[in-house]
VEXVEXMAR-955401 format. One line per field, with one value per residue: residue in one letter; x, y, z of N, C-alpha, C in turn. Coordinates in steps of 0.05 Angstrom, whole numbers, plus 5000, padded with zeros to 4 digits. Last residue first. Layout:
<pts>
aa <- (A | ...)
nxx <- (X | ...)
nyy <- (Y | ...)
nzz <- (Z | ...)
caxx <- (X | ...)
cayy <- (Y | ...)
cazz <- (Z | ...)
cxx <- (X | ...)
cyy <- (Y | ...)
czz <- (Z | ...)
</pts>
This chain:
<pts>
aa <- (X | X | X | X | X | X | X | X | X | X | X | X | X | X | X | X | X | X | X | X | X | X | X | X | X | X | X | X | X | X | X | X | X | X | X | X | X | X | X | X | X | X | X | X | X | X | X | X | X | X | X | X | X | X | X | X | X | X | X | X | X | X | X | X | X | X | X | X | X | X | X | X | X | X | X | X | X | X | X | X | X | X | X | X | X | X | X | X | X | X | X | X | X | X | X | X | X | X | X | X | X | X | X | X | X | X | X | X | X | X | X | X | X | X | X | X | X | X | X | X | X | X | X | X | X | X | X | X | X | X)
nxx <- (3802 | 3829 | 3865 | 3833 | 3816 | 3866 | 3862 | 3811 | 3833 | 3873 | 3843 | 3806 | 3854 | 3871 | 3833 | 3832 | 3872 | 3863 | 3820 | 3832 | 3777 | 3777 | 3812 | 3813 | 3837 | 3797 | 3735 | 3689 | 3650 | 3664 | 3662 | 3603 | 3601 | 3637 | 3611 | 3544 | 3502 | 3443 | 3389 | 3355 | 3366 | 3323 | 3278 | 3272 | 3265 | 3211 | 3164 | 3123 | 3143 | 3137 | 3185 | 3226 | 3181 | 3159 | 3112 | 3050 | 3024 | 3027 | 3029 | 3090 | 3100 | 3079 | 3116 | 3098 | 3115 | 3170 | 3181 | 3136 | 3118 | 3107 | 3109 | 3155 | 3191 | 3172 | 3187 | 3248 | 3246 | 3230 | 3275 | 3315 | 3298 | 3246 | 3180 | 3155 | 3098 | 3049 | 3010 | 2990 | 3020 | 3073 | 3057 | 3049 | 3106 | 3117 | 3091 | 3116 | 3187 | 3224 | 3223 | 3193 | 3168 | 3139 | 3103 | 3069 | 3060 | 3037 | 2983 | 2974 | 2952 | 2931 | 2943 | 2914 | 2933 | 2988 | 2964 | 2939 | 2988 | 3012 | 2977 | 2967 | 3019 | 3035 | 2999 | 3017 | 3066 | 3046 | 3019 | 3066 | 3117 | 3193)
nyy <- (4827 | 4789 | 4778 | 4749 | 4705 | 4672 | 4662 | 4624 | 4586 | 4573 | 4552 | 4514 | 4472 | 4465 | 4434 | 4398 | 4375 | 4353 | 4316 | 4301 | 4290 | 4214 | 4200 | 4215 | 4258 | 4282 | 4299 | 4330 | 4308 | 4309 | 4359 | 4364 | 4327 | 4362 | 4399 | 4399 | 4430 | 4457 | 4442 | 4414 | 4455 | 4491 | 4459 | 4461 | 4516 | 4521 | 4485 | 4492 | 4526 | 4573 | 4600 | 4570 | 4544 | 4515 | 4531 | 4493 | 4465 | 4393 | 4359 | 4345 | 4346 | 4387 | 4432 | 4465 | 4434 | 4435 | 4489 | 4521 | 4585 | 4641 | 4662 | 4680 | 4631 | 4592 | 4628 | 4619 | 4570 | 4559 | 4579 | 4546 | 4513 | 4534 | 4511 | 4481 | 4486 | 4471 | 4485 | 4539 | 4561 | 4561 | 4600 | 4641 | 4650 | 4659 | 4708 | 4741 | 4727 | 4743 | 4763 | 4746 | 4802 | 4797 | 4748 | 4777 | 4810 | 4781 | 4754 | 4798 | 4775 | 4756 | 4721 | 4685 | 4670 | 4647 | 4603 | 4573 | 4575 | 4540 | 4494 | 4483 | 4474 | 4422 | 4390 | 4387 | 4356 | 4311 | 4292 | 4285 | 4280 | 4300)
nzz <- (8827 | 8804 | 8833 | 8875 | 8848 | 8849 | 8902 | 8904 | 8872 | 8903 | 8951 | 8927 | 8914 | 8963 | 8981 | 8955 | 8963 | 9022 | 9018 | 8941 | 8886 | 8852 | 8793 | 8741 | 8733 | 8782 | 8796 | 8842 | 8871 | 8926 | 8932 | 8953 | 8997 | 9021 | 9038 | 9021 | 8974 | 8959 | 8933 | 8975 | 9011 | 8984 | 8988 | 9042 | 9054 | 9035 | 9024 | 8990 | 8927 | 8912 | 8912 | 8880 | 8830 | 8771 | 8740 | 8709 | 8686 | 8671 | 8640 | 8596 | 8552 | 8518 | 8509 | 8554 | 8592 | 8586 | 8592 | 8640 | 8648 | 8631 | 8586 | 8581 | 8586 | 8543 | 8501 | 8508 | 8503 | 8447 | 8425 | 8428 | 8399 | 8353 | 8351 | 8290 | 8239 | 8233 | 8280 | 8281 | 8315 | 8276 | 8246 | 8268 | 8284 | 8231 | 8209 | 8244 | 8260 | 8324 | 8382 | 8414 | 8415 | 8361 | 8367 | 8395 | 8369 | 8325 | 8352 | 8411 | 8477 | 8527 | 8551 | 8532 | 8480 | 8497 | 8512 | 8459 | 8427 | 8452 | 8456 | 8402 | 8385 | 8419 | 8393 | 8347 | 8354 | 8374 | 8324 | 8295 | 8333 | 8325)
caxx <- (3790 | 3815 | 3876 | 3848 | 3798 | 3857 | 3881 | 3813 | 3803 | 3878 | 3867 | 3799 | 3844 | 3894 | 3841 | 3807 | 3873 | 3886 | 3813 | 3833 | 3798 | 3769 | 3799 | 3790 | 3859 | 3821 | 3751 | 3704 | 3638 | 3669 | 3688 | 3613 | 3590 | 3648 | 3643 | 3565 | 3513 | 3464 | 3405 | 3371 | 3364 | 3353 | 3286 | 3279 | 3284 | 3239 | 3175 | 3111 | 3150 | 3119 | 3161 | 3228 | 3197 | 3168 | 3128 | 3063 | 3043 | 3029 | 3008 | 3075 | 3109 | 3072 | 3116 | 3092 | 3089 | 3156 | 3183 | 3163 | 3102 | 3113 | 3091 | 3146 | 3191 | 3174 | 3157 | 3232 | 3250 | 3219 | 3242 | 3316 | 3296 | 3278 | 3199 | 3158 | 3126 | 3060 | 3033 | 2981 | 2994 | 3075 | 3062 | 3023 | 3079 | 3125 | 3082 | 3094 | 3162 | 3211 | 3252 | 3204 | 3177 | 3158 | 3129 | 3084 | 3062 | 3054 | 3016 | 2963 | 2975 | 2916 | 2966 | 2904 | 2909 | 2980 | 2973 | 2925 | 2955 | 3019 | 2980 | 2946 | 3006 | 3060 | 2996 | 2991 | 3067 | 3057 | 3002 | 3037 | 3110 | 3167)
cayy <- (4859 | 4803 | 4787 | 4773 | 4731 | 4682 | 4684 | 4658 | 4601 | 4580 | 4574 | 4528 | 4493 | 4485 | 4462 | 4412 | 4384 | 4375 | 4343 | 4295 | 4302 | 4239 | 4198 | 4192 | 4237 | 4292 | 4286 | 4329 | 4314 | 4283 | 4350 | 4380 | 4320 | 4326 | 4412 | 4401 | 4405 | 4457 | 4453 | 4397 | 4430 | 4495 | 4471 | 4431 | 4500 | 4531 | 4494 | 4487 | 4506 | 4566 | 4601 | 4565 | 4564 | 4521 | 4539 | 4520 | 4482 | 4419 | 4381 | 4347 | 4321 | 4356 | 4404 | 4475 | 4431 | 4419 | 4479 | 4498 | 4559 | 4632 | 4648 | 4702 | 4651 | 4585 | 4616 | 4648 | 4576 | 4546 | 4606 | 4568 | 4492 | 4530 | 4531 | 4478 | 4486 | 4469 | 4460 | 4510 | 4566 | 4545 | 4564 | 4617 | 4645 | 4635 | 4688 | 4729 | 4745 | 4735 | 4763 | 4727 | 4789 | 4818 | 4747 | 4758 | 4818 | 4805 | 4745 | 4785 | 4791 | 4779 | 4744 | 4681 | 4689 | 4679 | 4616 | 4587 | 4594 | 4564 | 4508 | 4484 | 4482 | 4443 | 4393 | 4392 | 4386 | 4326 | 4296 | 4298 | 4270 | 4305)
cazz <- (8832 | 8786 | 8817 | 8889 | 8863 | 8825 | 8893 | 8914 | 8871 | 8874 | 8946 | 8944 | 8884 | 8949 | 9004 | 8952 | 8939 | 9014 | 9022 | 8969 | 8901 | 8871 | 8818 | 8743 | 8719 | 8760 | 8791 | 8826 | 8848 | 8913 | 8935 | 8934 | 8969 | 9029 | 9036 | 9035 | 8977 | 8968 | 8921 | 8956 | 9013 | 8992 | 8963 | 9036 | 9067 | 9027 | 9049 | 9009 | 8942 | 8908 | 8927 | 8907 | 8840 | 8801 | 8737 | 8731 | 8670 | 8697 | 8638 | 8626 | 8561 | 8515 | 8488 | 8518 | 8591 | 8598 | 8564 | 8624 | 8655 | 8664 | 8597 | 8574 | 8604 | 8576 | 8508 | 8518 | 8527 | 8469 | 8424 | 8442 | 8431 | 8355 | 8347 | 8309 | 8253 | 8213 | 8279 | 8268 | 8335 | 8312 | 8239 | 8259 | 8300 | 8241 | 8198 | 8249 | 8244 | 8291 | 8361 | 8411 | 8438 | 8369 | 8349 | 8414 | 8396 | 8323 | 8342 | 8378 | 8473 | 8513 | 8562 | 8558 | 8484 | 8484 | 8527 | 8494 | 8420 | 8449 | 8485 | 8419 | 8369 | 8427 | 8432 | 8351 | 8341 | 8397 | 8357 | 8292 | 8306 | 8338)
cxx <- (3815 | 3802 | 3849 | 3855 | 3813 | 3829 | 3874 | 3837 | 3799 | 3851 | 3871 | 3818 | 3816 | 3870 | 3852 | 3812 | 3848 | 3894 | 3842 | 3829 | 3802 | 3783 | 3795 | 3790 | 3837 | 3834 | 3773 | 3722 | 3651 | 3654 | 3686 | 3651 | 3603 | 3630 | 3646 | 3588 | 3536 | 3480 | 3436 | 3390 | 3376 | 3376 | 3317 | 3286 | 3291 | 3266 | 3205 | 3137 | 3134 | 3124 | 3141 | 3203 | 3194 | 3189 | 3142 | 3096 | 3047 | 3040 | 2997 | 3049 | 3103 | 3069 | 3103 | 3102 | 3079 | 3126 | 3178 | 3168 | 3133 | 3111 | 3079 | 3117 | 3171 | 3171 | 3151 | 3206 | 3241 | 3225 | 3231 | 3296 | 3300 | 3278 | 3228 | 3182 | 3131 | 3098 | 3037 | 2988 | 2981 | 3054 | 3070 | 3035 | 3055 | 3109 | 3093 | 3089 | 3139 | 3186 | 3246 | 3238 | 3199 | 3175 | 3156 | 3122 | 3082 | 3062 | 3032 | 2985 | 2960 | 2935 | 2946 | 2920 | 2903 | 2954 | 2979 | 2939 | 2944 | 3001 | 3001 | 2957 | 2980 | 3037 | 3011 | 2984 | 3038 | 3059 | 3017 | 3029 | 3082 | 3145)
cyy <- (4871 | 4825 | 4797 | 4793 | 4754 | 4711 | 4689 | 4681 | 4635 | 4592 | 4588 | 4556 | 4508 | 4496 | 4483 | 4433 | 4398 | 4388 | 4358 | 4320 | 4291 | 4262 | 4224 | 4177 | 4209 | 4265 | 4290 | 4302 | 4318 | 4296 | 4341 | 4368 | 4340 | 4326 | 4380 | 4395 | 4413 | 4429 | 4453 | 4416 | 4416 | 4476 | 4474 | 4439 | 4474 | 4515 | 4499 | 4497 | 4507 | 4528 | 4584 | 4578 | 4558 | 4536 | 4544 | 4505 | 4506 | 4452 | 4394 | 4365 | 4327 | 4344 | 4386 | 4444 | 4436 | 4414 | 4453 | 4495 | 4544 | 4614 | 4638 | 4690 | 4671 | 4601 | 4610 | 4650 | 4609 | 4555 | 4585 | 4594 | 4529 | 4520 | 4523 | 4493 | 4497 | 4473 | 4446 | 4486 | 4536 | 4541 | 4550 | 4599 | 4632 | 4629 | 4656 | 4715 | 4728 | 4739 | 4743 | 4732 | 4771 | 4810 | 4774 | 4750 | 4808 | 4809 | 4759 | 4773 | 4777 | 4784 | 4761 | 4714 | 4692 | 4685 | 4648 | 4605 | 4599 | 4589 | 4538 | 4500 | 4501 | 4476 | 4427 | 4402 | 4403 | 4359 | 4315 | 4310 | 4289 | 4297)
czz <- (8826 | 8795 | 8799 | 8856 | 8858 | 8827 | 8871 | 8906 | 8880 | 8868 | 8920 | 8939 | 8907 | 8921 | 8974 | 8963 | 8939 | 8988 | 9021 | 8978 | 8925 | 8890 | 8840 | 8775 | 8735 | 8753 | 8769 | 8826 | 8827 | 8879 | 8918 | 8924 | 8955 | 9001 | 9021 | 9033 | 8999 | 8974 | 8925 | 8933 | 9001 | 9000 | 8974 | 9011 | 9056 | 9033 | 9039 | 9036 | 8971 | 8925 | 8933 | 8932 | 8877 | 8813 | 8771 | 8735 | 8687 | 8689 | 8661 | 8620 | 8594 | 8533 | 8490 | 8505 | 8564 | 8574 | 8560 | 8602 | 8651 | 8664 | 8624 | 8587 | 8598 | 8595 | 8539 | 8510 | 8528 | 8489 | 8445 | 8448 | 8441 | 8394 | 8356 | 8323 | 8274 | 8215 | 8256 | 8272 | 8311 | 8319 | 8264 | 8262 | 8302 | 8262 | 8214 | 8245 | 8250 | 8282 | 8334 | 8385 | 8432 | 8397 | 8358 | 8394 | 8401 | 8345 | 8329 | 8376 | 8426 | 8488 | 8542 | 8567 | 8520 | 8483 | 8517 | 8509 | 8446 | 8440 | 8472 | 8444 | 8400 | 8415 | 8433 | 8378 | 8342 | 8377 | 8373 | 8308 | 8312 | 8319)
</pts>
């Protein structure tokens, strides 16, 4: 990460804690570290672990997107916030035929009578764990 972007990442973590009201003790307490690293994130003298980036993301409501830089949308999508649910669902779900083709064993695609049986083996393995 060079200058500029440790400077960007620097800048929107300072805003966005002051915008929650919250001190850098607060937020360090949240994040599971000490303060003094907080500065060094609100300076961009350092830069936090890919895993304090995501509970930045969440404590923020925004991306880990936006805290690095690399967008400056910093809302945080959600299937509400989507215009129309249904097309969110949409592309989440996949039908019996795409979901199939997704697998592959020994580098070709199930058949639907191998998709029936690990279907089967899915569920009896169910059965044994209630």
């Amino acid at each position: 990460m060079d200058k500029a972007q440790k400077l960007i990442v620097a800048k929107r973590i300072k805003e966005m804690r002051n915008r929650k009201g919250w001190t850098q003790l607060e937020l360090a307490e949240l994040l599971e570290v000490d303060r003094v690293s907080v500065t060094n994130y609100e300076l961009g003298r350092a830069v936090p672990q890919w895993g304090t980036f995501v509970k930045l993301a969440e404590l923020f409501n925004t991306t880990t997107d936006y805290l690095m830089g690399s967008s400056d949308d910093e809302t945080k999508k959600t299937p509400d916030s989507m215009e129309n649910e249904r097309e969110f669902i949409g592309k989440i779900e996949l039908t019996d035929e795409e979901l199939m083709n997704q697998f592959e064993i020994d580098g070709r695609p199930l058949t639907p009578k191998e998709w029936k049986k690990l279907i089967e083996l899915i569920r009896l393995d169910r059965r044994f764990e209630d």
